[in-house]
C-alpha positions in Angstrom: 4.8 2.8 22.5 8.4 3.2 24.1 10.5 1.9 21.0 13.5 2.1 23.2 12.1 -0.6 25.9 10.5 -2.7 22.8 13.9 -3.8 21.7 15.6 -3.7 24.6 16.8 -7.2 24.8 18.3 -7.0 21.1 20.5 -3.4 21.9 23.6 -5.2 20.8 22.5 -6.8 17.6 22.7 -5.3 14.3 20.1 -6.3 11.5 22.1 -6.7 8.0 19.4 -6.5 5.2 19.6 -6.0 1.4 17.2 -4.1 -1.1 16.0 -4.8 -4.4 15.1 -1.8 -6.2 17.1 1.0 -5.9 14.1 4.0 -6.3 12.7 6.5 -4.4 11.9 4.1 -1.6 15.7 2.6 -1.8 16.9 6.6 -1.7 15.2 7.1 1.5 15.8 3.7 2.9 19.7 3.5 2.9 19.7 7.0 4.1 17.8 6.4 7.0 19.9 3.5 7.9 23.0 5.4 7.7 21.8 7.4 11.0 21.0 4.0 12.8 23.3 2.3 15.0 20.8 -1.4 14.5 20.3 -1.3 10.9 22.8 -1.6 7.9 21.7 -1.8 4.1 24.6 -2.2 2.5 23.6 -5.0 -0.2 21.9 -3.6 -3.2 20.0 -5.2 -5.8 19.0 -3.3 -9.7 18.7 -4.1 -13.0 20.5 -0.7 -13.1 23.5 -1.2 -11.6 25.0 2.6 -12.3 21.8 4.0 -11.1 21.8 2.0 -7.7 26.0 3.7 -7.1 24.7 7.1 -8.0 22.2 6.7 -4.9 25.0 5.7 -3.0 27.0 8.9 -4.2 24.3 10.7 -3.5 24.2 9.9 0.1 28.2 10.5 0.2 29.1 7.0 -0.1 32.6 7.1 -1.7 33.2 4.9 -4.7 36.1 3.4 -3.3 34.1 1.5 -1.1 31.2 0.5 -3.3 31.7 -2.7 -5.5 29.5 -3.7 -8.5 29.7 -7.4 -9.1 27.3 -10.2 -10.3 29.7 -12.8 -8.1 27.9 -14.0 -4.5 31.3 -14.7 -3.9 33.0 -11.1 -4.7 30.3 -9.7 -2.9 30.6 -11.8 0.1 33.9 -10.8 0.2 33.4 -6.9 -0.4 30.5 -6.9 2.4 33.1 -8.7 5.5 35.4 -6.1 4.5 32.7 -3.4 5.2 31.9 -2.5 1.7 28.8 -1.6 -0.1 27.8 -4.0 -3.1 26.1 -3.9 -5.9 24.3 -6.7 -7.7 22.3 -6.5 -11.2 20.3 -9.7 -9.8 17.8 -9.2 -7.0 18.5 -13.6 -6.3 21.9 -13.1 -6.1 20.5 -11.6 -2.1 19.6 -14.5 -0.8 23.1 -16.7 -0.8 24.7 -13.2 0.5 25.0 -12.9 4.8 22.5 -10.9 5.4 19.2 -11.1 7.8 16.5 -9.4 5.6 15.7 -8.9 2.5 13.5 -5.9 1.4 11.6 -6.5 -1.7 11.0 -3.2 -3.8 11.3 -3.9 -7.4 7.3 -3.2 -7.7 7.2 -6.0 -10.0 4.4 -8.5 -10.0 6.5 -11.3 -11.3 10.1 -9.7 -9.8 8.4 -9.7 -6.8 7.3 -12.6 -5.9 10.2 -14.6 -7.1 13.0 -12.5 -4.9 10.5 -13.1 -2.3 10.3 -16.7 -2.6 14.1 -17.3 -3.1 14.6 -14.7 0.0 12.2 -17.0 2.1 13.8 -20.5 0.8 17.2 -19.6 1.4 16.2 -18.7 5.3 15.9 -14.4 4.8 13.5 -12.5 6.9 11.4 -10.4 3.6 9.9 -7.1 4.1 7.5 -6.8 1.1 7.4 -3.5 -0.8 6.1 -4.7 -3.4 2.3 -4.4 -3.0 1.7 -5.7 -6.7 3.0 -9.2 -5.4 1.6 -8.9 -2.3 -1.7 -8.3 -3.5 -1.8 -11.3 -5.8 0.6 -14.0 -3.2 1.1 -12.1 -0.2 -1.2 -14.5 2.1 0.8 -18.0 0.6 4.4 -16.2 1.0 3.5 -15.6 4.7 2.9 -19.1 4.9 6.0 -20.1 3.1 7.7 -17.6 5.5 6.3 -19.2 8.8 7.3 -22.8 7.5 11.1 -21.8 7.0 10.9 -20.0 10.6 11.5 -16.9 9.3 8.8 -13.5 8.6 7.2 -11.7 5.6 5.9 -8.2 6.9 4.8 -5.6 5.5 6.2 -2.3 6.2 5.8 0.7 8.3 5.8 4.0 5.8 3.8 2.9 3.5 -0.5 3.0 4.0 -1.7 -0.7 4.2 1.4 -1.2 7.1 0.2 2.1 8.5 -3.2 1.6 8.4 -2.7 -2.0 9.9 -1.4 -0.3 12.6 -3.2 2.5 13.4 -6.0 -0.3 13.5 -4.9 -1.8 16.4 -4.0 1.1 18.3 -7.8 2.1 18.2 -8.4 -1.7 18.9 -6.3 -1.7 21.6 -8.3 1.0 23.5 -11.3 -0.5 22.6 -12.9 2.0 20.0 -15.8 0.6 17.6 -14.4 1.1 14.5 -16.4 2.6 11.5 -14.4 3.3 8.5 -10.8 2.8 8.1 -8.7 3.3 5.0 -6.1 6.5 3.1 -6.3 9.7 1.3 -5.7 9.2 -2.7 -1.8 9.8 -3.0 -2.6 13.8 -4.4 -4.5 15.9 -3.2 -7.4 18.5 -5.4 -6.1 21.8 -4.3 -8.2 24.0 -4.4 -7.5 27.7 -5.7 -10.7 30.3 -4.6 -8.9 33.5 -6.6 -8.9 31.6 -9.8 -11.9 29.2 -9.2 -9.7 26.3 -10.4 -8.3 23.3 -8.9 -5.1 21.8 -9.4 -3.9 17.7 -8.9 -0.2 17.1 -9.3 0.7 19.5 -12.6 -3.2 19.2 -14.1 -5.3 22.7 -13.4 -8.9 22.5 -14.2 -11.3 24.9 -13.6 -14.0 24.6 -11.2 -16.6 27.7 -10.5 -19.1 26.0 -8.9 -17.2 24.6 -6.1 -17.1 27.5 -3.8 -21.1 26.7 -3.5 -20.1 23.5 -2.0 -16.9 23.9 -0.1 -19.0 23.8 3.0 -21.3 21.1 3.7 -23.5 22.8 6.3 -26.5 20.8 6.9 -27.4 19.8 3.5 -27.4 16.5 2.5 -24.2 14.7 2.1 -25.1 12.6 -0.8 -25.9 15.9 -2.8 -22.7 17.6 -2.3 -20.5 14.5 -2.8 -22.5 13.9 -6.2 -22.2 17.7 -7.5 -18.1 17.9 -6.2 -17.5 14.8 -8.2 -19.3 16.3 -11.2 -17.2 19.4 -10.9 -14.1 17.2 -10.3 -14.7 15.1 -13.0 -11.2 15.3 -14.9 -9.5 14.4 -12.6 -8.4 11.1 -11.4 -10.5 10.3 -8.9 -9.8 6.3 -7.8 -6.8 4.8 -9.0 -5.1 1.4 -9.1 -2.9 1.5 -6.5 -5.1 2.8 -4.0 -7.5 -0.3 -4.1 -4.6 -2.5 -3.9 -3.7 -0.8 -0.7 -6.5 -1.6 0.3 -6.7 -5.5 -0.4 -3.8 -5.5 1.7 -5.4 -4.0 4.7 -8.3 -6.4 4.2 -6.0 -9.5 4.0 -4.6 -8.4 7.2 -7.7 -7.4 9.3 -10.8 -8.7 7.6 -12.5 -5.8 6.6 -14.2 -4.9 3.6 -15.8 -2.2 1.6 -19.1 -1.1 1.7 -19.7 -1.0 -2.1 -17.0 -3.2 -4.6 -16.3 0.2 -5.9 -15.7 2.6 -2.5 -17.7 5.8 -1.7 -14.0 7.7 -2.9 -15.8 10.8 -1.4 -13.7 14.4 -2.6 -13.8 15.3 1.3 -12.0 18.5 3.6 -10.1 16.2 6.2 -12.7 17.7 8.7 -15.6 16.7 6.9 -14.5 12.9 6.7 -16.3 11.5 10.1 -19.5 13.3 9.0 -19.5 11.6 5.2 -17.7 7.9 6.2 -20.4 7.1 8.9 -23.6 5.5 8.3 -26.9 6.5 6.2 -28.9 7.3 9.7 -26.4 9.7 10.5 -26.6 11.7 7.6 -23.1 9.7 6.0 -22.9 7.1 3.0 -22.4 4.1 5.0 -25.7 1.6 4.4 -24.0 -1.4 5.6 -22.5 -0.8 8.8 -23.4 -3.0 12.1 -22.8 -1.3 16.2 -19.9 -2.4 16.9 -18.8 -4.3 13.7 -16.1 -4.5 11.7 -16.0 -1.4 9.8 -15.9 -0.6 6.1 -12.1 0.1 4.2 -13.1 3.1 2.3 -10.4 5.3 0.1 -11.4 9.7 0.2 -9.6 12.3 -2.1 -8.4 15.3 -0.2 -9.9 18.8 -0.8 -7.8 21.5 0.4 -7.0 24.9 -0.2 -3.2 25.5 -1.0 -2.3 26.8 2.2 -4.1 24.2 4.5 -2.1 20.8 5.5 -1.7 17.8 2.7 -3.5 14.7 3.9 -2.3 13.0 0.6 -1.7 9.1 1.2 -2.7 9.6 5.0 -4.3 6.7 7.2 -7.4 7.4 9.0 -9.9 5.7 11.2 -13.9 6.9 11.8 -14.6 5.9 15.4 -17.8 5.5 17.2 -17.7 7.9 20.1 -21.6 7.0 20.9 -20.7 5.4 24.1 -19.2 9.0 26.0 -20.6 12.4 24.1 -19.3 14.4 26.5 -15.7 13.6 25.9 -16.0 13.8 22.1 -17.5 17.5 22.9 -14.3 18.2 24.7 -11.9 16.8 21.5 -14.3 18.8 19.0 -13.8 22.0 21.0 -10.2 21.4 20.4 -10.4 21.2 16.8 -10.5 17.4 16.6 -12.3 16.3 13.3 -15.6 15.4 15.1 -19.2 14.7 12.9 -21.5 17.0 12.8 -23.5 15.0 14.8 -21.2 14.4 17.6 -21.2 10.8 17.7 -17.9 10.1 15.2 -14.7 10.9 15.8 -11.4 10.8 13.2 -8.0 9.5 14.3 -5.5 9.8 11.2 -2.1 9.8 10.7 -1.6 12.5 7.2 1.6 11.4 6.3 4.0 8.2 5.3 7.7 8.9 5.3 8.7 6.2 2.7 12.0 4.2 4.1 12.4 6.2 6.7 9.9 4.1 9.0 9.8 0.9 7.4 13.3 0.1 9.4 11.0 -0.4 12.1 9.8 -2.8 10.3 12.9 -4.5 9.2 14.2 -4.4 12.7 11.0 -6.0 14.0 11.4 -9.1 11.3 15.2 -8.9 12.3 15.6 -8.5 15.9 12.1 -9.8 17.2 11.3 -11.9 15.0 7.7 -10.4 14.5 5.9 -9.1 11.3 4.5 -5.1 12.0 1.3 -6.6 10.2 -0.8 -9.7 10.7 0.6 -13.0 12.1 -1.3 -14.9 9.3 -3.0 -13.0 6.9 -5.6 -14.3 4.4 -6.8 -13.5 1.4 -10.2 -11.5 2.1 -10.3 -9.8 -1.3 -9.1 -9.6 -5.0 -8.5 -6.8 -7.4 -9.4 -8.1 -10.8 -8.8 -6.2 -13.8 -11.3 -5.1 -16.3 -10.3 -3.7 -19.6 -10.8 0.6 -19.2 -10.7 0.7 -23.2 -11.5 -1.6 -26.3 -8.4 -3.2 -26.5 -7.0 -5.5 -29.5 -5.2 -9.1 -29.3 -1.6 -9.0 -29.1 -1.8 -5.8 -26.8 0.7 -6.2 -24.9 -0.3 -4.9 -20.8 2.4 -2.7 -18.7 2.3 -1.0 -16.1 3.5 3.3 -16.4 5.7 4.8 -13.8 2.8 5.1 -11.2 2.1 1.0 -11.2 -1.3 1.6 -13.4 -1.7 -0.8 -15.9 -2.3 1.3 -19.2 -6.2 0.7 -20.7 -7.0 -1.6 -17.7 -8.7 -0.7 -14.2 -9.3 -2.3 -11.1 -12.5 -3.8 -9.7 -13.0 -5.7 -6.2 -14.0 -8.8 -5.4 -14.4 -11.0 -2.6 -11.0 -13.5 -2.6 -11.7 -16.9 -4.1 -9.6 -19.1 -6.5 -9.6 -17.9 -9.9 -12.1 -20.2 -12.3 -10.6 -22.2 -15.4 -12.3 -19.4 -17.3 -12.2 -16.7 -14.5 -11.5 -13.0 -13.6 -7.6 -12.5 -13.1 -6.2 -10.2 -10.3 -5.5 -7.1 -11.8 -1.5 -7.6 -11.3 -1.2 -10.9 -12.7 -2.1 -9.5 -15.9 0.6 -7.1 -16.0 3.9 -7.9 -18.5 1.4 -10.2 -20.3 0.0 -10.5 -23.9 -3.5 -10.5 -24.9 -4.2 -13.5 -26.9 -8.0 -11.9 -27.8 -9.8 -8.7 -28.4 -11.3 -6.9 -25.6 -14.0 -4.8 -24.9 -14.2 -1.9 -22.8 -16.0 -2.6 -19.4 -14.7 -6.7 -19.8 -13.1 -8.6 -17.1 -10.2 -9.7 -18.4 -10.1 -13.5 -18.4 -7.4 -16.3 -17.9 -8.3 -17.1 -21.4 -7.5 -13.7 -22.9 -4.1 -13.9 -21.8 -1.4 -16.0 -23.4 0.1 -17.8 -19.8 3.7 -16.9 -19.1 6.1 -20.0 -19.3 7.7 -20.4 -15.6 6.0 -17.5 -13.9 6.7 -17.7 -10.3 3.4 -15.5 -9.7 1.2 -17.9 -11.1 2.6 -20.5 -9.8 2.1 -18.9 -6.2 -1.1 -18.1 -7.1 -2.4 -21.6 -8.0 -1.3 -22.5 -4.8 -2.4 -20.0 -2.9 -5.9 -20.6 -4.2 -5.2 -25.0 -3.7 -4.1 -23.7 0.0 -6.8 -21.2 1.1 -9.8 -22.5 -1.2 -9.7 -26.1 -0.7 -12.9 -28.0 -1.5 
């Protein structure tokens, strides 16, 4: 893809977008947009107004020409006289002139409102947020492409990545097998001390040096006695299924169990174990040709060997021409042991960085970098990890786990008077009941919000996809 011939016709046109939520993400966004010549991002949204110009001074921005207001007005003003504002109010955005709005508050409910008023007031949206998306990402695309405008997701983070990566191997006509990421950390793997470490956790792990290699032994085996030897650590998470709701939303496929294989694989073992039961993998529902299966693997490494950690891939089926997948495995492509699947990845995601291309897609092409309309395919529902006690009240720590709940998968369909709610929509929200461990956690177990945007959204998402 020659980026410089894709927007071509637009060379002369700059794309003004805003951000809500001033993080990490924010960090690497404005600072990417500072080397661009297309892209400014010079209207900020956060609750945290000081913590959004100490970003800004980070980046060399001098506070002279910053202005913190809560006024559309003021900050109208302070923007045409090429100043960066600051707004406490992520709705203030949308009556400000800019082109898109970047959503990425990671809020459920935050979320989907900035979205909404974004998309209403005529504002391209590129959606951060993955815990609104997940829940009303297919009925804000809809909104979007009745107000003539876009909701994309973005490049630089997996489910955009992913999405893309998808259609490349499409494109050039690959049957794909298994698509999906690497769990966000690696297991590191430490042979002088036998232990293995994930983020700042170290847990000892003797037996694993039996099993590093796979050989010819059965797959199954190993992956059983790693995740028994592994068991301590975190081995599916959250935010890892919800990436992958959005990938299925967007391209149709599915998992082949509601709970993924989440196989502890070496990046060159991963065509051998995501490929189907005849082949020696743990695929048992996978058709020549079909769609594939979405399926999530946590990277074993050894310290000094290269991170995979929240990576795309994609298992093809090279069945049709051994002889070139010969030639790629003599190169040190990850090839299965039986010759016949091949990996295409992509180990890393650069944050803000790449999701300008992205915003400059919405902006200047008018195009979303994901599907034209996606659907919703599945739902994360969320089912109580721990006995938990009426009045508990459910939030979300740092990471965007909701504490004492986990994540199951379902197929998409409306949610039931008395139904399963999507794992997000439960989040901020009160328990009106006790709960058992292992329990869905029912609309009826939590007390509704007054005036919730998300549910809202949701209700018509379901009245707009599901209807009778």
């Amino acid at each position: 893809m020659n980026y410089d011939f894709l927007y071509e016709g637009a060379s002369d046109r700059v794309v003004r977008a805003g951000l809500i939520g001033v993080g990490e993400f924010g960090h690497s966004l404005i600072g990417q947009s500072l080397l661009m010549d297309q892209l400014e991002v010079r209207a900020l949204a956060d609750r945290d107004m000081d913590r959004a110009a100490a970003v800004l001074a980070a980046l060399g921005i001098k506070g002279e020409d910053v202005r913190l207001t809560d006024s559309v007005s003021s900050a109208t003003a302070a923007l045409e006289a090429g100043k960066y504002v600051v707004v406490p109010d992520g709705a203030l955005l949308a009556d400000l002139p800019i082109d898109v709005v970047v959503e990425a508050t990671g809020s459920p409910e935050g979320g989907a409102a900035n979205a909404l008023a974004a998309i209403s007031a005529g504002k391209h949206v590129a959606m951060v947020s993955k815990e609104a998306d997940s829940v009303v990402g297919p009925i804000l695309a809809k909104h979007a492409r009745q107000a003539g405008v876009i909701c994309t997701p973005i490049e630089g983070d997996q489910p955009g990545l992913l999405i893309g990566l998808l259609s490349y191997v499409r494109l050039i006509g690959l049957p794909v097998v298994a698509a999906g990421k690497s769990s966000e950390y690696d297991f590191v793997w430490h042979p002088d001390t036998g232990t293995v470490s994930w983020l700042d956790e170290t847990i000892a792990a003797p037996g694993l040096a039996a099993c590093w290699d796979i050989g010819d032994r059965n797959i199954s085996e190993v992956m059983a006695t790693r995740d028994a030897l592994l068991s301590e650590l975190p081995q599916q998470r959250a935010p890892d299924i919800n990436e992958m709701l959005l990938v299925a939303n967007h391209t149709g496929l599915k998992p082949d169990t509601p709970h993924f294989h989440r196989p502890i694989a070496r990046t060159i073992e991963v065509p051998s174990i995501l490929c189907p039961n005849e082949d020696g993998g743990l695929l048992s529902d996978v058709s020549p040709r079909g769609p594939g299966r979405l399926d999530v693997f946590n990277c074993l490494r050894r310290a000094d060997e290269a991170s995979f950690a929240g990576g795309v891939y994609v298992v093809v089926d090279g069945g049709h021409d051994p002889e070139t997948w010969r030639v790629l495995a003599e190169k040190g492509h990850p090839v299965s042991r039986c010759g016949r699947y091949g990996l295409v990845y992509n180990p890393q995601h650069l944050l803000g960085i790449e999701a300008t291309v992205s915003i400059l897609s919405a902006g200047l092409l008018g195009r979303s970098t994901g599907a034209a309309g996606p659907r919703p395919v599945l739902d994360m529902i969320a089912v109580a990890g721990q006995n938990l006690t009426a009045g508990t009240a459910l939030v979300m720590d740092r990471r965007h786990n909701i504490i004492g709940v986990e994540a199951e998968m379902i197929d998409a369909g409306p949610i039931a008077e008395d139904g399963a709610l999507p794992y997000y929509m439960v989040a901020g929200n009160v328990l009106t009941r006790d709960v058992s461990a292992g329990d869905r956690i029912t609309r009826s177990m939590i007390l509704s919000p007054e005036g919730s945007i998300l549910w809202r959204l949701r209700a018509e998402q379901d009245a707009s996809f599901f209807a009778a």
